[in-house]
C-alpha positions in Angstrom: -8.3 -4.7 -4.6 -5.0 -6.2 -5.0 -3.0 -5.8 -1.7 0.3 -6.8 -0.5 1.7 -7.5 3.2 4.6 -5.1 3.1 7.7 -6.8 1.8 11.1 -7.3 2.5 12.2 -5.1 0.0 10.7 -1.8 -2.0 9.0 -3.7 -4.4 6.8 -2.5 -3.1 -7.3 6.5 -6.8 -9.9 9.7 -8.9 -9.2 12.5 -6.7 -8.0 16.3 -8.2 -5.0 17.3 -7.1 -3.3 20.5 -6.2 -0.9 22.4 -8.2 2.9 21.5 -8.0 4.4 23.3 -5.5 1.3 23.7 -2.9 0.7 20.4 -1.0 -2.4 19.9 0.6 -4.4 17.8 2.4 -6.4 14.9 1.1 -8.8 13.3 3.2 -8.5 9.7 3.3 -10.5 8.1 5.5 -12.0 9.4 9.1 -8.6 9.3 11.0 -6.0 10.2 8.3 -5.3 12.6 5.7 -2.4 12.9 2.4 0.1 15.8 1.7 1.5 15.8 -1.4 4.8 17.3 -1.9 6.2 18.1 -5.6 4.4 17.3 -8.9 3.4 13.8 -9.5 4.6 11.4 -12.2 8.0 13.3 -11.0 10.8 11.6 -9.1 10.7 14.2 -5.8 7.0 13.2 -6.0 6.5 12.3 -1.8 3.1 11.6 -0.5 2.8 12.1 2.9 0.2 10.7 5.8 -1.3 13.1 8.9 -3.1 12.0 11.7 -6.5 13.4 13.2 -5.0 15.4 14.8 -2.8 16.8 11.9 0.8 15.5 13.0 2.7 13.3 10.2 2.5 9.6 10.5 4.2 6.5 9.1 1.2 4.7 6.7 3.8 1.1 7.6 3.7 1.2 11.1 1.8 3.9 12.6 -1.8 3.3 11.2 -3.1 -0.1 12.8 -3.4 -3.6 11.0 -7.1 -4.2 12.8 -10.1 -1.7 12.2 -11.1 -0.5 15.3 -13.1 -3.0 17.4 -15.3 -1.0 19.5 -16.0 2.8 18.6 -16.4 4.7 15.0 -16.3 8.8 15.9 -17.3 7.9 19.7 -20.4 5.6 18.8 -20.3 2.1 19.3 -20.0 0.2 16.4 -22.3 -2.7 14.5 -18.9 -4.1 13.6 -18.0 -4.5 17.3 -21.1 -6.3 18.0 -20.1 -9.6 16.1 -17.9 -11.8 14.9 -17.1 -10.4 11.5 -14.9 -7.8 13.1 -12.1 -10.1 13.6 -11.8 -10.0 9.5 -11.4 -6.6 9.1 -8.4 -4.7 8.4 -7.2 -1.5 7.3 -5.4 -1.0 4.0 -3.6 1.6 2.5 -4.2 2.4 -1.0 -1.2 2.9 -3.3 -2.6 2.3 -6.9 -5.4 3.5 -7.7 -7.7 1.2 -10.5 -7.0 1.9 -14.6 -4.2 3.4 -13.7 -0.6 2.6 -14.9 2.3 4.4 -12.0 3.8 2.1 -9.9 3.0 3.7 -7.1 4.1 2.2 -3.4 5.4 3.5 0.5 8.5 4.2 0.4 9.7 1.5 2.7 13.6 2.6 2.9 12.7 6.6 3.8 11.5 7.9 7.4 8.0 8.2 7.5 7.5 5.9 4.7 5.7 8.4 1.7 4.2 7.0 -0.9 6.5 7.6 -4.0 6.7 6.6 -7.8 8.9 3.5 -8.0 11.9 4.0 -10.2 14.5 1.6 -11.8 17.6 3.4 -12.9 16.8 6.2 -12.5 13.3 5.9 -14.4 10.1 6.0 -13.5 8.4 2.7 -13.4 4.7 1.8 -15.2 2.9 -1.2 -15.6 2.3 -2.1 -19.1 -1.7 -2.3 -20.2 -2.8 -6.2 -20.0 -4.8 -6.7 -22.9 -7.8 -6.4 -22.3 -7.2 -4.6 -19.4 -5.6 -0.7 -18.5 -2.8 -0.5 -15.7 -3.5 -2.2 -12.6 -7.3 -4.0 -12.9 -7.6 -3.3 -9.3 -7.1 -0.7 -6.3 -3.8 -1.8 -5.1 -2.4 -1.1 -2.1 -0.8 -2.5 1.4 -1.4 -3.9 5.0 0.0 -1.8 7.6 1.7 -2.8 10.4 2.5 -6.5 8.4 6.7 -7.5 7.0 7.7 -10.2 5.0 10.6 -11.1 6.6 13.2 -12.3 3.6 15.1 -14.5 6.1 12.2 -16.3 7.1 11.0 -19.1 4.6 7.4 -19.4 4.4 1.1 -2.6 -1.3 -4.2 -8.5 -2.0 -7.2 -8.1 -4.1 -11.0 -6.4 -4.1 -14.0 -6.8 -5.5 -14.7 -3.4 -5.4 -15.9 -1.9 -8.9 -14.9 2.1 -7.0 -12.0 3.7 -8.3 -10.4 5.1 -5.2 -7.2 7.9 -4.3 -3.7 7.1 -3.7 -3.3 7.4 0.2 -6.6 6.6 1.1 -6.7 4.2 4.1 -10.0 2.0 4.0 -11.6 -1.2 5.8 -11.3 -4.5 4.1 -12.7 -7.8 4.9 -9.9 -10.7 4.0 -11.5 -13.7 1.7 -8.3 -15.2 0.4 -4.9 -15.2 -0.9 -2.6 -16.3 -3.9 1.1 -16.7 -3.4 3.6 -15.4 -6.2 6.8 -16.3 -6.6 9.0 -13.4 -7.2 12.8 -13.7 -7.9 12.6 -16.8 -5.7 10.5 -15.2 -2.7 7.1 -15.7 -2.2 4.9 -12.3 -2.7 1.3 -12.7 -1.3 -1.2 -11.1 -3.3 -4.2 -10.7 -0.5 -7.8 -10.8 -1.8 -10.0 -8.6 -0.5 -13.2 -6.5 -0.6 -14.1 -3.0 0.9 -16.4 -3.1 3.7 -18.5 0.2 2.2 -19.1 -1.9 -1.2 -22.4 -2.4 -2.0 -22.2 -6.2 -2.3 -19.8 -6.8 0.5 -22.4 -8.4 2.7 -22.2 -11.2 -0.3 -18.4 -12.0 0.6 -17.1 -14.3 3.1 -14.3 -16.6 1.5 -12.5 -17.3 -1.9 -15.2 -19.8 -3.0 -17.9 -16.4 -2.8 -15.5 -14.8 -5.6 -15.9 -17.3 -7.5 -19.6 -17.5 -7.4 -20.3 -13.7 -7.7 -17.4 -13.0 -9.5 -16.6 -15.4 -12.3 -13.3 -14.7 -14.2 -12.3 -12.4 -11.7 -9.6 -14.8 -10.2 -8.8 -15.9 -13.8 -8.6 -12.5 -14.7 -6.1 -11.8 -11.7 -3.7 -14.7 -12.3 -3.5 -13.8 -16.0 -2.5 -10.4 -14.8 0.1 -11.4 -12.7 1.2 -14.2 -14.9 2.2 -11.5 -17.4 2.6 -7.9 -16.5 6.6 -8.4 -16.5 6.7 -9.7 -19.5 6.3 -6.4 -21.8 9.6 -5.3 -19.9 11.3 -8.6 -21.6 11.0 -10.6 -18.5 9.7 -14.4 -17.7 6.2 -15.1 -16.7 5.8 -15.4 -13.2 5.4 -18.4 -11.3 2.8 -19.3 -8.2 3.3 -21.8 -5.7 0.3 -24.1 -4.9 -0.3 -24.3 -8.4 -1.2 -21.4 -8.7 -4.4 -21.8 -6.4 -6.1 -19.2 -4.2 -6.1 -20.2 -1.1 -8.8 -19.4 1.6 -9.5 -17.0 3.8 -8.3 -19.0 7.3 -5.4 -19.2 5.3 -5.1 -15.4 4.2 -5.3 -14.5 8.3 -2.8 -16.8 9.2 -0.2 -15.7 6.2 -1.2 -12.0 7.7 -0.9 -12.8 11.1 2.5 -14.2 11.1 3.8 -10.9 9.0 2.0 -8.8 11.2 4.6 -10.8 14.1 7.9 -10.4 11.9 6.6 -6.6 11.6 6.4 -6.1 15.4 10.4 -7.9 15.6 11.4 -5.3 13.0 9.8 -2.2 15.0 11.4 -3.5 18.4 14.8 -4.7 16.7 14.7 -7.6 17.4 15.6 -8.7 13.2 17.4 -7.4 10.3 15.1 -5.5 8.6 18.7 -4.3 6.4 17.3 -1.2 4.5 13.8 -1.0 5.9 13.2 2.5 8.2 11.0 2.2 11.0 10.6 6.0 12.2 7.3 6.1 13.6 5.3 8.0 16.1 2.7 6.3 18.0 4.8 2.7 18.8 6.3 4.6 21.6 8.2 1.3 23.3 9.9 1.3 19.8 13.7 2.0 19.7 12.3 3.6 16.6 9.9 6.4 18.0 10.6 9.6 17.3 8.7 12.9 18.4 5.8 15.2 16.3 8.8 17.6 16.1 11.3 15.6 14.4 8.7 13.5 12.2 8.2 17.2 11.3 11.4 18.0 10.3 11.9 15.0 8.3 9.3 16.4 5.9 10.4 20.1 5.9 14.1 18.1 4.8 11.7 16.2 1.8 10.7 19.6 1.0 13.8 21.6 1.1 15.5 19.0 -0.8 12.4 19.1 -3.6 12.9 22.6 -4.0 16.6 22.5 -4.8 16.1 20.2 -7.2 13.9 21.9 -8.8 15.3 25.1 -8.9 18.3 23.4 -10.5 16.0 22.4 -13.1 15.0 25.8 -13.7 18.6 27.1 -14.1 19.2 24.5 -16.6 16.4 25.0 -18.3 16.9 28.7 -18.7 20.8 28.0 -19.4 19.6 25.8 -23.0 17.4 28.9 -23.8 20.0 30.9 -23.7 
């Protein structure tokens, strides 16, 4: 999976879905489920997170960076019982594999939904990479992790499953490549689902490249030219564009993971960034399950107007 600490700035999946018009839940993992609201590949497209318990959530800073250490539905678990479990982490799927919508949370709205990013008004798409169709991986983002952009210094799997926008799974870190975009360094985590099949195989970058070959390749030629079909550069990498390891991975992760918790207590500029949540309750931030609530129901009302407007212009051409 290709997975991004949470950055500075917006940048910054084979399940059915629901008619337009009649959100519903989508399980996505134990703990959390997805309402969508409007029709996707539309720009009042919002996808929105719940809790266990059914109350609305922030995916950025509500769900937790660390997989839980000790208990999985109130039974101790086998992660708990060794040291592996300090290289798990939870990430939130954005993109799902083959697929080309440049899909991403919403970093600048409350609650932080996952959305369709858009560029003047138009949706955005990744071109196909020949060989390759839309993103080659399941993309997606830390929680709980910011790239501060006055600090100088949404990650990859090895999973073959296509999963669902909005689905929040555990990942086990192996390494890390560092992008440089419009003179920022984006860090492009590597990663592999705990559930995979051969996850037991991968500890650290070098295990890619041993079960894996041309994967990495395959990922910096990706990166290297995805823009370019929108009449943009190549991209550049710092370190030579080398994938660094995983004790480098945690570090980059655990020093966004600090910025995150200065921009949830205020302590930074975090400029355009929202940081309503509801379970960071020493946060000048929190806000309660009533007005998390209403913050949706105002998504919704607003999603509905602009669609009936559509409707009356619609039926006005007819005429």
């Amino acid at each position: 999976f290709m997975r991004d600490t949470e950055r500075g700035r917006d940048t910054g999946r084979g399940r059915s879905r629901l008619p337009a018009g009649r959100p519903g839940p989508h399980c996505a993992m134990a703990s959390y489920c997805t309402e969508e609201h409007s029709q996707p590949r539309s720009p009042s497209y919002h996808l929105f997170f719940k809790n266990v318990a059914g109350h609305y959530i922030s995916p950025f800073h509500d769900i937790p960076l660390k997989v839980d250490s000790t208990v999985e539905n109130g039974i101790p678990t086998k992660r708990a019982r060794n040291d592996e479990y300090e290289n798990l982490f939870n990430m939130v799927v954005e993109v799902p594999r083959w697929t080309n919508a440049k899909m991403e949370i919403a970093t600048k709205e409350p609650l932080n939904p996952i959305k369709q990013d858009r560029k003047d008004g138009k949706l955005q798409y990744v071109a196909n990479i020949f060989p390759h169709k839309g993103y080659i991986w399941n993309y997606g983002a830390l929680p709980q992790t910011w790239e501060d952009p006055h600090r100088k210094d949404k990650s990859t799997d090895c999973c073959s499953k296509v999963l669902s926008c909005g689905e929040v799974i555990p990942v086990k870190i192996l390494g890390i490549l560092a992008l440089i975009d419009q003179g920022e360094t984006d860090w492009k985590i590597i990663a592999i689902n705990v559930n995979d099949p051969e996850a037991s195989k991968f500890h650290d970058i070098d295990d890619v490249k041993k079960y894996k070959p041309g994967y990495l390749e395959a990922t910096l030629n990706w990166f290297r030219f995805y823009k370019v079909p929108e009449g943009k550069p190549e991209n550049q990498f710092a370190f030579n564009a080398e994938f660094k390891n995983k004790a480098f991975a945690l570090d980059v992760i655990k020093s966004t993971h600090e910025c995150w918790k200065a921009l949830l207590m205020k302590k930074c500029d975090g400029g355009a960034i929202k940081c309503t949540n509801v379970h960071i309750s020493d946060s000048p931030f929190h806000c309660t399950q009533e007005e998390a609530r209403s913050i949706v129901e105002l998504v919704k009302h607003i999603s509905n107007i602009i669609c009936i407007i559509k409707l009356v212009s619609v039926g006005h051409i007819k005429k």
